[in-house]
LONU-337447 format. One line per field, with one value per residue (C-alpha): residue number from 1; residue in three letters; x, y, z. Coordinates in steps of 0.2 Angstrom, whole numbers, m for minus. Example, Ala and Ser with C-alpha at 12.3 -4.5 7.8 and 13.67 -1.06 7.14 Angstrom:
<atoms>
resi <- c(1  2)
resn <- c(Ala  Ser)
xx <- c(62  68)
yy <- c(m22  m5)
zz <- c(39  36)
</atoms>
This chain:
<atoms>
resi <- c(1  2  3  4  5  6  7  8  9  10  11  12  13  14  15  16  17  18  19  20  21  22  23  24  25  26  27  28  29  30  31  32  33  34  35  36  37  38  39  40  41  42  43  44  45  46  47  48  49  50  51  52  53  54  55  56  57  58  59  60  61  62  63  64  65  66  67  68  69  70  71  72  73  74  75  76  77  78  79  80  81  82  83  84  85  86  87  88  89  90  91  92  93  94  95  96  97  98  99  100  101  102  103  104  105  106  107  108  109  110  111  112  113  114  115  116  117  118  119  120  121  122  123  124  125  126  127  128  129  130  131  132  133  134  135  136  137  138  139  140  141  142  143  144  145  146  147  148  149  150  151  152  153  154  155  156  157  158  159  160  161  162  163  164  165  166  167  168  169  170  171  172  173  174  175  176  177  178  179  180  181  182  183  184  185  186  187  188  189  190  191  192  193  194  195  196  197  198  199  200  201  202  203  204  205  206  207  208  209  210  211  212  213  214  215  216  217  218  219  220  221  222  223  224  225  226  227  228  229  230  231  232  233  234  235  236  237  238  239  240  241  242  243  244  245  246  247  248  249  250  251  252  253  254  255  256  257  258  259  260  261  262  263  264  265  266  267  268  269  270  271  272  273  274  275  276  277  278  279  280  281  282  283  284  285  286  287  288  289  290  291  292  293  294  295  296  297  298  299  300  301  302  303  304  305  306  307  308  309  310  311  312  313  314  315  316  317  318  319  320  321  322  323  324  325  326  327  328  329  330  331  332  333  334  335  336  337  338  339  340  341  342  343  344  345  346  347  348  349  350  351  352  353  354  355  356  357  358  359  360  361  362  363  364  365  366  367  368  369  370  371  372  373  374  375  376  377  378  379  380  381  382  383  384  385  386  387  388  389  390  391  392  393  394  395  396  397  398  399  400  401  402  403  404  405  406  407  408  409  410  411  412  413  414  415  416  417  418  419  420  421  422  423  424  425  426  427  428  429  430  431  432  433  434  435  436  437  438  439  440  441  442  443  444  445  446  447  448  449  450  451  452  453  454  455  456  457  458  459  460  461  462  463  464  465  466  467  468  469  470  471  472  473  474  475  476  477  478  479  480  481  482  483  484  485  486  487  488  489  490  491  492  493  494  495  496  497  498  499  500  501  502  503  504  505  506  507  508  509  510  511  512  513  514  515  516  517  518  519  520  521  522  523  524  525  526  527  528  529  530  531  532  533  534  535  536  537  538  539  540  541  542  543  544  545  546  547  548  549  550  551  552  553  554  555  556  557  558  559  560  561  562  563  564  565  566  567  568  569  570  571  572  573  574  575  576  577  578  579  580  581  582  583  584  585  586  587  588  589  590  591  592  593  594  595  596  597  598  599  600  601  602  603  604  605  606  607  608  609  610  611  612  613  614  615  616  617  618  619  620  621  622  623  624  625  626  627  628  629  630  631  632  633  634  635  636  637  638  639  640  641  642  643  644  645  646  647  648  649  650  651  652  653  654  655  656  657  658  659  660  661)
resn <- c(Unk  Unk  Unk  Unk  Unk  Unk  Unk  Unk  Unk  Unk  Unk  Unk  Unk  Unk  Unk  Unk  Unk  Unk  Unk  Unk  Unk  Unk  Unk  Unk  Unk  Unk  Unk  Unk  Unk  Unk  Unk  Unk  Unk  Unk  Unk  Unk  Unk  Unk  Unk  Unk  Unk  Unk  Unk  Unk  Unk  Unk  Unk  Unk  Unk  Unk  Unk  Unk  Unk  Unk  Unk  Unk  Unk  Unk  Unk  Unk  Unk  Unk  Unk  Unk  Unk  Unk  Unk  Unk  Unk  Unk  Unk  Unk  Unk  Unk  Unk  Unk  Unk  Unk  Unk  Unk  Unk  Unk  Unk  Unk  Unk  Unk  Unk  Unk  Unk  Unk  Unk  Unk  Unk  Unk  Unk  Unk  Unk  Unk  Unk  Unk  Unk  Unk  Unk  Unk  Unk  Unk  Unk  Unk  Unk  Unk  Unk  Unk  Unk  Unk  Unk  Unk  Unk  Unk  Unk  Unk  Unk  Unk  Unk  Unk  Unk  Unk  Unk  Unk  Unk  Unk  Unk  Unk  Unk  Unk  Unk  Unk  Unk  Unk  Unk  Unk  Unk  Unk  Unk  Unk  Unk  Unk  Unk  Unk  Unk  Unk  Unk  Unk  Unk  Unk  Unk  Unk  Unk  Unk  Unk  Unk  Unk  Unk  Unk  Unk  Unk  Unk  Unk  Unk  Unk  Unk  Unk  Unk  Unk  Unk  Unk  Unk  Unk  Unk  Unk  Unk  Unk  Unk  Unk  Unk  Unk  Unk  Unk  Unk  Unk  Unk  Unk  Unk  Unk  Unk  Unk  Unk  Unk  Unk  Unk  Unk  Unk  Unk  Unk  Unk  Unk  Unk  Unk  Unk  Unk  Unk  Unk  Unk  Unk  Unk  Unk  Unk  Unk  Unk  Unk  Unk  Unk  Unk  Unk  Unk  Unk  Unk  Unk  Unk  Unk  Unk  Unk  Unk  Unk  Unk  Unk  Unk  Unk  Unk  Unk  Unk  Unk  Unk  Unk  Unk  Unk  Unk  Unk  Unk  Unk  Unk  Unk  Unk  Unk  Unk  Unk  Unk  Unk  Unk  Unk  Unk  Unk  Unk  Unk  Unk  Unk  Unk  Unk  Unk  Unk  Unk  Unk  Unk  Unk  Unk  Unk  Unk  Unk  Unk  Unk  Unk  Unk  Unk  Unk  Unk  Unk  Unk  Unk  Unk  Unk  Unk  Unk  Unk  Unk  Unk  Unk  Unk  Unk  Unk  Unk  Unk  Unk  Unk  Unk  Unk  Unk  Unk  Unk  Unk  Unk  Unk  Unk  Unk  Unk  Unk  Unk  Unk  Unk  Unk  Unk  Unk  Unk  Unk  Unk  Unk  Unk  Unk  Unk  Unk  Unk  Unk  Unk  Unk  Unk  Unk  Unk  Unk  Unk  Unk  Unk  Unk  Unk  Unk  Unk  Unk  Unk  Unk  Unk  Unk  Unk  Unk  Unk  Unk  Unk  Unk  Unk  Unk  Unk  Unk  Unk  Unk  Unk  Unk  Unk  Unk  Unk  Unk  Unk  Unk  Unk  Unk  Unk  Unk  Unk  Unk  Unk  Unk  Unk  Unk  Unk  Unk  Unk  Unk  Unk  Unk  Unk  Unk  Unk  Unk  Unk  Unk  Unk  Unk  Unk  Unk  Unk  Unk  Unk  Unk  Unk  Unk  Unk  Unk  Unk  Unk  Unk  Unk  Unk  Unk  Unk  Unk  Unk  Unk  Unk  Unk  Unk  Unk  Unk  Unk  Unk  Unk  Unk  Unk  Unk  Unk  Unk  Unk  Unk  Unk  Unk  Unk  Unk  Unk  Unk  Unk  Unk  Unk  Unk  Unk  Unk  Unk  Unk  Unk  Unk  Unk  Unk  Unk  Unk  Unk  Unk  Unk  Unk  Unk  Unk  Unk  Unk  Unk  Unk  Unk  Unk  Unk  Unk  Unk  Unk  Unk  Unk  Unk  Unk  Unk  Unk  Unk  Unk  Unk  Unk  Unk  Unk  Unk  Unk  Unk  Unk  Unk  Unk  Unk  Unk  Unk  Unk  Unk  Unk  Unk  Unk  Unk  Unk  Unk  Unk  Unk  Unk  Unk  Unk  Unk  Unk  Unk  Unk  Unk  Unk  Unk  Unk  Unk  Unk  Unk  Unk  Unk  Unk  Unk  Unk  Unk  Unk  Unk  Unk  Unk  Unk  Unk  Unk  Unk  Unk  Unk  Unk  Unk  Unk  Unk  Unk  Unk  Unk  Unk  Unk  Unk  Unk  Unk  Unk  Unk  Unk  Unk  Unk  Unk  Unk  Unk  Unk  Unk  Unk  Unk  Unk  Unk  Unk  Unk  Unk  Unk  Unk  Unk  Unk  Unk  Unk  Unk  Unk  Unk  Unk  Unk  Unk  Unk  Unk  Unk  Unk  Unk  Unk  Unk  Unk  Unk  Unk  Unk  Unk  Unk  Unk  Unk  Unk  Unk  Unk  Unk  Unk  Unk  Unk  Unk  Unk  Unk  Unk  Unk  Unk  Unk  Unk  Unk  Unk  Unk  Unk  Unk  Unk  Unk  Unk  Unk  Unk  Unk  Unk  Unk  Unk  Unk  Unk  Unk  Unk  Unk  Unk  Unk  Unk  Unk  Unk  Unk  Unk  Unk  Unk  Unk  Unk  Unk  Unk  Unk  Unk  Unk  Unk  Unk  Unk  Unk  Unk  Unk  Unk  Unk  Unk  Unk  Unk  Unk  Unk  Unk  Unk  Unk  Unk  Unk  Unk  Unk  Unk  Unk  Unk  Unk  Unk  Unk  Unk  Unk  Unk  Unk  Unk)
xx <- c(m141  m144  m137  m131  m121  m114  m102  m91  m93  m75  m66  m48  m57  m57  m72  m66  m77  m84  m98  m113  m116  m135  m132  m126  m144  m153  m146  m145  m165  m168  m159  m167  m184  m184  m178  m189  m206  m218  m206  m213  m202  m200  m186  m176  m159  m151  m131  m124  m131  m131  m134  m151  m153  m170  m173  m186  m196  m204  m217  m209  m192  m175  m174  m166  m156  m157  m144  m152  m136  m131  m118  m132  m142  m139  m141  m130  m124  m117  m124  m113  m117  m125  m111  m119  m137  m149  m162  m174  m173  m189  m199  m196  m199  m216  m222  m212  m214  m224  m227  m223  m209  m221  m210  m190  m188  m176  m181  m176  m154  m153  m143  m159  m172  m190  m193  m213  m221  m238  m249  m265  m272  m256  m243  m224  m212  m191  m183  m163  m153  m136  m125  m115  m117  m135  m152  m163  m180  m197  m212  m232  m239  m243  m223  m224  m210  m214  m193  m176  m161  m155  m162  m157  m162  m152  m158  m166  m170  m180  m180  m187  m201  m217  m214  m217  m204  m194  m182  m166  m166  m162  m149  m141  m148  m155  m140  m154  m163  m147  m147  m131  m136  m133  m116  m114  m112  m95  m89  m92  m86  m70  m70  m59  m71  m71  m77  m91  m96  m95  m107  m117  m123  m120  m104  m93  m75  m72  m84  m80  m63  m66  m77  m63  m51  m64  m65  m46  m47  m37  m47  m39  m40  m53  m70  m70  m55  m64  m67  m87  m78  m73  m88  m97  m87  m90  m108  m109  m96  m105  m124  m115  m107  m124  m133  m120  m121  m140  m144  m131  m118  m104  m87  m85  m70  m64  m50  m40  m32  m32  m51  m57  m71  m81  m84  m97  m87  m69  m65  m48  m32  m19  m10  m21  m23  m41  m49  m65  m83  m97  m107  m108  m119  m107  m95  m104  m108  m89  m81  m98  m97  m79  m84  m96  m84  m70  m81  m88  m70  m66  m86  m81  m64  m67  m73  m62  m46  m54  m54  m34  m31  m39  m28  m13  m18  m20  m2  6  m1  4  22  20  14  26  40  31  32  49  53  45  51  68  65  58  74  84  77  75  96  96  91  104  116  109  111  129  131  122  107  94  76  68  62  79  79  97  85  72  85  94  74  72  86  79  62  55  46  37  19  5  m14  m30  m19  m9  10  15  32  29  41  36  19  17  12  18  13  25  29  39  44  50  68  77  79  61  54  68  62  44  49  60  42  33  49  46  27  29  40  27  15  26  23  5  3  16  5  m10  2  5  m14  m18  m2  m11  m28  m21  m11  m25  m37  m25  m27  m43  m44  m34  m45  m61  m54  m56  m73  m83  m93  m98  m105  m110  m129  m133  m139  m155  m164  m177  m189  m184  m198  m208  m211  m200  m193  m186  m196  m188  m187  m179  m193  m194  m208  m217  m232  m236  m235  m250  m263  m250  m235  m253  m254  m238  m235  m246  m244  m229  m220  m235  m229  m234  m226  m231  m244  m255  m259  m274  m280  m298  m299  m301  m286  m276  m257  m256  m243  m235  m221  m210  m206  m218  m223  m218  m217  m218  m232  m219  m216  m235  m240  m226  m234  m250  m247  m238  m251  m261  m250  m246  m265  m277  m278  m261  m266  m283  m278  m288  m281  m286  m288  m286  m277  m281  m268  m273  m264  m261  m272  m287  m283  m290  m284  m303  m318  m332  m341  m352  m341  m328  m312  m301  m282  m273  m286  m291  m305  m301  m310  m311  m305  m298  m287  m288  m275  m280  m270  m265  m258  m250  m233  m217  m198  m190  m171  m153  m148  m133  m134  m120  m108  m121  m132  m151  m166  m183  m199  m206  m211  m201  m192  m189  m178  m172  m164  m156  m153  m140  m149  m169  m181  m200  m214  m231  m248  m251  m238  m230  m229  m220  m207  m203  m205  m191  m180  m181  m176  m162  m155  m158  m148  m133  m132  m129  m116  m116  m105  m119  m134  m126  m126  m146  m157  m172  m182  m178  m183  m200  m204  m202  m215  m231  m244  m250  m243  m229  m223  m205  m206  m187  m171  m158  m144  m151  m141  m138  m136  m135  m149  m153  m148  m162  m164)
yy <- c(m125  m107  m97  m87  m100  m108  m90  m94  m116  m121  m104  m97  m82  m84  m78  m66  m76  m94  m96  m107  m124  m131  m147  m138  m125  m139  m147  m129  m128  m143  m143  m124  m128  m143  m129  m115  m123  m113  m98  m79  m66  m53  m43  m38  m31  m25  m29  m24  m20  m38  m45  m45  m55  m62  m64  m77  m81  m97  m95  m111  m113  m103  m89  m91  m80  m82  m74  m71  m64  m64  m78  m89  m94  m102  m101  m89  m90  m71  m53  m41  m22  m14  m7  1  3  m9  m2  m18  m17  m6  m13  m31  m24  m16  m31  m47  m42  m55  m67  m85  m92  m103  m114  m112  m122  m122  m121  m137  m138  m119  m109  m99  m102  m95  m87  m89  m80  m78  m69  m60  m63  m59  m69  m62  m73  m68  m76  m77  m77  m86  m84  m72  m57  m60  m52  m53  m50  m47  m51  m55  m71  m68  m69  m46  m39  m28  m25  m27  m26  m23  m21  m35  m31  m42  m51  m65  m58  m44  m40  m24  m19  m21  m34  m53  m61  m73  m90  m89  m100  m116  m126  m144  m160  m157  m166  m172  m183  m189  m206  m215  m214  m195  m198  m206  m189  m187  m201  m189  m172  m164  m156  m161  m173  m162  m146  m157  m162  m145  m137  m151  m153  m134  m141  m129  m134  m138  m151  m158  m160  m168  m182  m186  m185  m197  m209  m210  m202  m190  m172  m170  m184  m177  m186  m195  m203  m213  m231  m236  m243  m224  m215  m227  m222  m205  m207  m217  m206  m193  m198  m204  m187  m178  m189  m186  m168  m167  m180  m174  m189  m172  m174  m156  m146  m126  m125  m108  m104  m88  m90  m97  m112  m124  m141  m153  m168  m168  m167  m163  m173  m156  m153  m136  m131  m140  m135  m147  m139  m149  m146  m137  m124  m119  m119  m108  m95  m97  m92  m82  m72  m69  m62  m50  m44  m42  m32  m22  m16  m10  m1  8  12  16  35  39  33  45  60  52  55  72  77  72  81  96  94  92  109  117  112  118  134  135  134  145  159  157  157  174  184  176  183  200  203  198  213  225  220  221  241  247  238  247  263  257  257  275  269  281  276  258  261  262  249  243  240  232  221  217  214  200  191  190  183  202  215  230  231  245  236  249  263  255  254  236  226  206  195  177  181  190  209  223  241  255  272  273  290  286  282  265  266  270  257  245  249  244  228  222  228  214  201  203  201  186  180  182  171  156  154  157  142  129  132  126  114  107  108  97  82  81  80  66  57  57  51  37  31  29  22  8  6  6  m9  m18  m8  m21  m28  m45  m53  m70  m70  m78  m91  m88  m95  m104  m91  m76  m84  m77  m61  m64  m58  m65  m59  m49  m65  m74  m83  m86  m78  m81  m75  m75  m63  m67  m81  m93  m89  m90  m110  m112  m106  m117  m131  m134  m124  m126  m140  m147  m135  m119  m105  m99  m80  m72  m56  m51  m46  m53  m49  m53  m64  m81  m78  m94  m92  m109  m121  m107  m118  m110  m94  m81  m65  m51  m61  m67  m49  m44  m57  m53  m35  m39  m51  m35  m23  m33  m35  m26  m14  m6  0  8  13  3  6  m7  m22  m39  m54  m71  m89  m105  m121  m133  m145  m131  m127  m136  m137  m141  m134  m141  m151  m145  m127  m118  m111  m98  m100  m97  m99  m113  m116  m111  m122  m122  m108  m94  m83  m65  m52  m33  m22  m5  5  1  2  m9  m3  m8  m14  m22  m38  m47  m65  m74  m65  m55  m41  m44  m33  m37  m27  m32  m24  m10  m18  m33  m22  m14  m26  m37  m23  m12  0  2  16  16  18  21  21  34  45  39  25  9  13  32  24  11  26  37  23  18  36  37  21  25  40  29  16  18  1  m9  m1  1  m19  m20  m17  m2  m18  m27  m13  m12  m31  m28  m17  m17  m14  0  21  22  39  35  43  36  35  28  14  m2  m13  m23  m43  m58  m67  m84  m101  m108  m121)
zz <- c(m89  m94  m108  m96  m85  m102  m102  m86  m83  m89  m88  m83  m78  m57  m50  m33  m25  m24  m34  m29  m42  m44  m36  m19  m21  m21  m5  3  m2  5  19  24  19  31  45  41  40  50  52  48  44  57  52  37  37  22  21  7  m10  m14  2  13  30  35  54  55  71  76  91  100  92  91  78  62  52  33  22  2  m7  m27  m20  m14  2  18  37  47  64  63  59  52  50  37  26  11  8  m2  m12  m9  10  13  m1  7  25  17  9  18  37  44  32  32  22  14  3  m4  m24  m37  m54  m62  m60  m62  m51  m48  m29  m25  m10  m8  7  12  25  29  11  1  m8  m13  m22  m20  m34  m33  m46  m41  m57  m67  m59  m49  m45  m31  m36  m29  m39  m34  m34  m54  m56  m61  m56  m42  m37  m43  m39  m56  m72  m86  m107  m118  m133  m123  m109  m101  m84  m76  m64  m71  m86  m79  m72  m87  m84  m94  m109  m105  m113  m108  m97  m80  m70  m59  m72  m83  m89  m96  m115  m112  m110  m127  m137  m127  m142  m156  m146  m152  m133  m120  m111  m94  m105  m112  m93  m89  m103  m105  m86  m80  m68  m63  m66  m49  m50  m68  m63  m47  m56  m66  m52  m41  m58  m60  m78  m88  m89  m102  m115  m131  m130  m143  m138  m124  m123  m118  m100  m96  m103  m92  m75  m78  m79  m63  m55  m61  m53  m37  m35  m38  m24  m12  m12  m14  m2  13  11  15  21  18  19  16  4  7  m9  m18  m18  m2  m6  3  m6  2  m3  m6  m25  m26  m21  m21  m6  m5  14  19  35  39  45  54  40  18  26  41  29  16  31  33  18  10  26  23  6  12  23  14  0  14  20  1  1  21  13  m1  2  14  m1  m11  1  2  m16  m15  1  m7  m23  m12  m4  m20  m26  m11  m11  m31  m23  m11  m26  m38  m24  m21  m40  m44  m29  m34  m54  m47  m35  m50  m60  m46  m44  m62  m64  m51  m65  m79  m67  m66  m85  m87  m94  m87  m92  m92  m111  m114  m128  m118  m103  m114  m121  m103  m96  m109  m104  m87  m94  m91  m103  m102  m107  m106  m103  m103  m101  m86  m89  m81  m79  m82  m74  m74  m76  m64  m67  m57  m60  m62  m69  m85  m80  m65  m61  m61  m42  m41  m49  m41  m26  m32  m37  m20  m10  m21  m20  m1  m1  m14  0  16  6  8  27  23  10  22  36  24  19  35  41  25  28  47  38  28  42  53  39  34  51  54  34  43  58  46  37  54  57  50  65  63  79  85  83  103  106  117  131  129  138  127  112  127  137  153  169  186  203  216  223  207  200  182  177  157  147  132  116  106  104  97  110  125  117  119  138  141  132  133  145  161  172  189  201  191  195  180  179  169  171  170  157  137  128  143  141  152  163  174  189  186  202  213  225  239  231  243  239  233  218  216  218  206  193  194  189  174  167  171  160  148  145  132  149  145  128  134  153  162  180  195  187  194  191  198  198  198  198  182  184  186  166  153  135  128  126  137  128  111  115  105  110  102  98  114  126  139  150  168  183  202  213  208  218  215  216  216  204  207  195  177  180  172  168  153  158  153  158  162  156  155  144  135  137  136  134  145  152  170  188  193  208  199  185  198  206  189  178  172  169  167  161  172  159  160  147  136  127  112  101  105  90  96  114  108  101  115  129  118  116  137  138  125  136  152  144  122  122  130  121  105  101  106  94  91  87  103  113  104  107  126  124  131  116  113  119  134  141  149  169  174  167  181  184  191  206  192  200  194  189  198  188  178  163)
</atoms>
């Protein structure tokens, strides 16, 4: 147990939100590390300022998605929408982006995980911090600080980009090699015995009072007040407790309360509302997922409540305005009325010191400013002629009473402009609060590791990304009733058309030129290049004897059957499947006929990213509701490598595509 953790263990300071305790990091760790081995990173999404979603990709299994937040870690099946910047998500994406999570670990009992990756000669290490207020850092394989989420310089501890990264001090038993003499300084404690548990072994209090629930003892009784017997059950209680959440023994349950939680194991006997989960990591994505959101609402609000406030401010001036106006050209008709009294009682002059007197009454004097003789009623400073008459300068001061008066309509009208500004930005403050989109991430076929299309014919056509993905097609996805496609060429994809017995030659043609394009021939426009098929048991998966073969490839005997290629043309289209909308690249009349929407591409042109960009903005132009959901990095992965010029934008006859497992 940290220094910092000792701060908040047995508090009645409720958190916002549930807070992660060591023993359940150390199951998460295991549990994730267990399910990521062999994965590389190939996105990074930053969600919030403290939140930051790895997609990970595995050439032959399903993609993961793991959330690294200051509330903890764990598996999601849900993406939710960026919400507010982080300031770590390019320098990960720079540094993390395809490189292997290597290894997940937590340091000792502490609330604290390491995040190694490797690649291409390079080693990161994430460290996050899952306690107090968290940090998510990034730092080389020499543990230097390289990034941070924020910096930490207290008397203990020093945390900032450039220094080396440093542990909290440590305080307390590591809960995970407790023996029972440990438990004999609860005799000699003046603590209530469940505080002692609590700092002693870093527990947070749901979990010290739950061992004393589970061992039938009173939480509150004073240490030293415990027999040997009950000091003993606690201990026991204690290590059984551990072992069942670190080794998976769950029955675990959300509690809704005023702070939603999920508990591995039940601890608590109250007659709190308790929903069970299948498992303490779909639980966690539950009610952690919950958190993000509901802080993301109060971030996406929060600037338009502040344009509220200002709004209102705004109407509340107005309608001062409004009254000020009325108020002086009130005063000024009082005086103008005033004079044609003063005329009444023979007073001739408005220096008259009568009139002077009769003026203050009416919170009105006389003044002379630079050499300009002024009347000030209210404030307000009207220019006249001492000389003049009193009906004369009456008349002056009902002219400025009337203009005072046509400025009233003037400022309501502002006024009423400003309550529809407010009204309507009320309204859509409401609808952002529901704004935050979290969707279900899909659950994909088993083909979409791979490049993939159906035939006009409805074959399942799949090739192969890279070396690694090559293996794989052919490995373990090649079967007895297949045809294997390579073009001639190195650097070419296999390609295989599944149950193609019978296939008829549109969709062996159609094949063949996509093995073709999605060959080194793309990148460097090489037109009329051939493809050739074989069947299965013409490909070998070893080298001839005292020969070498790469990753990906396999020796090819017998027969070859050649098919001529034409041009290098594919379409990049939207696919109906299932419920969902999906993203593939495959011969024209093939898209064509399954897609939505397609756009035709050729070689040459721009970059697969700007390529990606401009088909997306093509396609949000046709339907946004559709193309909004799939991402810019979708559309590059679909690609063909290397430079594309887009030819054809247009609507496809968009049918359904033929059953397959």
């Amino acid at each position: 147990m940290s220094i910092d953790d000792s701060k908040s263990l047995i508090s009645d300071n409720k958190p916002k939100f549930m807070t992660l305790a060591g023993i359940e990091l150390r199951y998460l760790v295991n549990q994730i590390s267990e399910k990521v081995q062999d994965y590389y990173v190939s996105n990074i999404y930053g969600i919030t300022k403290d939140s930051i979603l790895f997609k990970l990709h595995h050439t032959e299994k399903d993609d993961l998605f793991m959330m690294i937040s200051t509330l903890g870690v764990w598996l999601t099946s849900v993406k939710i929408d960026q919400m507010e910047p982080n300031k770590l998500q390019k320098r990960l994406r720079n540094d993390l982006l395809r490189l292997k999570l290597k290894e997940i670990k937590q340091i000792g009992s502490e609330r604290i995980a390491y995040f190694v990756f490797e690649g291409f000669g390079k080693e990161f290490v994430l460290v996050g911090e899952f306690f107090g207020d968290g940090n998510i850092l990034l730092c080389n394989n020499q543990m230097k600080i390289l990034a941070l989420q924020h910096s930490i310089d207290v008397r203990h501890r020093q945390l900032r980009v450039g220094l080396e990264y440093a542990l909290p001090p440590q305080n307390g038993l590591d809960i995970f090699n407790i023996a029972e003499t440990n438990f004999l300084d609860l005799k000699t404690t003046d603590l209530s015995a469940v505080k002692w548990l609590g700092r002693t072994l870093g527990l947070p209090k749901k979990y010290a009072e739950g061992i004393f629930t589970i061992a039938n003892i009173d939480s509150k009784i004073i240490g030293n007040q415990l027999g040997s017997e009950q000091i003993k059950k606690i201990f026991e209680t204690t290590k059984q407790v551990v072992n069942d959440v670190i080794t998976g023994k769950h029955k675990p349950v959300i509690i809704r309360k005023e702070k939603s939680e999920v508990l591995p194991i039940n601890l608590t006997k109250s007659n709190e509302e308790q929903i069970s989960v299948n498992s303490f990591i779909e639980g966690l994505d539950t009610v952690f997922t919950e958190s993000i959101v509901e802080q993301g609402k109060s971030i996406q609000s929060s600037g338009s409540e502040k344009k509220i406030k200002e709004l209102q401010t705004q109407i509340n001036e107005q309608e001062k305005a409004i009254e000020t106006v009325k108020e002086k050209s009130r005063l000024i008709s009082n005086v103008a009325n005033s004079l044609f009294e003063m005329v009444s009682k023979g007073i001739v002059s408005i220096e008259d010191d009568k009139a002077k007197q009769i003026l203050s009454t009416l919170n009105a004097k006389l003044s002379i400013e630079k050499g300009i003789s002024l009347i000030i009623i209210a404030n307000e400073k009207i220019k006249i002629d001492f000389s003049s008459s009193l009906q004369s300068i009456a008349s002056i001061l009902f002219n400025e009473a009337k203009h005072q008066s046509k400025a009233v309509p003037a400022i309501e009208e502002i006024k009423i402009k400003t309550t529809k500004k407010l009204e309507k930005l009320q309204n859509k403050t409401e609808l952002e609060k529901d704004s935050v989109l979290v969707s279900e991430i899909r659950k994909k076929k088993w083909y979409e590791r791979y490049r993939w299309f159906f035939t006009s014919d409805g074959y399942l056509a799949v090739g192969g990304r890279d070396a690694a993905s090559n293996s794989a097609v052919i490995r373990k996805q090649m079967q007895k009733n297949d045809k294997i496609f390579h073009a001639e060429i190195f650097g070419s994809p296999f390609f295989i058309i599944k149950n193609s017995i019978s296939a008829p030659i549109i969709s062996m043609n159609e094949v063949a030129h996509a093995t073709v394009c999605f060959s080194r021939a793309w990148r460097e426009g090489m037109y009329g290049l051939s493809a050739y098929w074989v069947n299965p048991d013409q490909v070998k998966k070893s080298a001839p004897s005292g020969q070498f073969l790469p990753k990906g490839s396999f020796t090819i005997e017998g027969q070859r059957n050649f098919i001529k290629g034409q041009t290098l043309r594919l379409a990049v289209g939207i696919i109906q499947q299932d419920i969902d909308y999906v993203l593939t690249c495959g011969p024209i009349e093939a898209m064509k006929k399954y897609s939505y929407c397609y756009a035709i591409i050729e070689p040459h042109g721009s970059e697969m990213v700007d390529t990606a960009k401009k088909i997306k903005v093509e396609f949000l132009k046709l339907d946004e509701d559709i193309a909004k959901n799939i991402s810019i990095d979708d559309f590059v992965r679909v690609l063909p490598s290397g430079k594309s010029q887009i030819k054809e934008i247009n609507l496809g006859e968009s049918q359904n595509l033929p059953a397959t497992n």
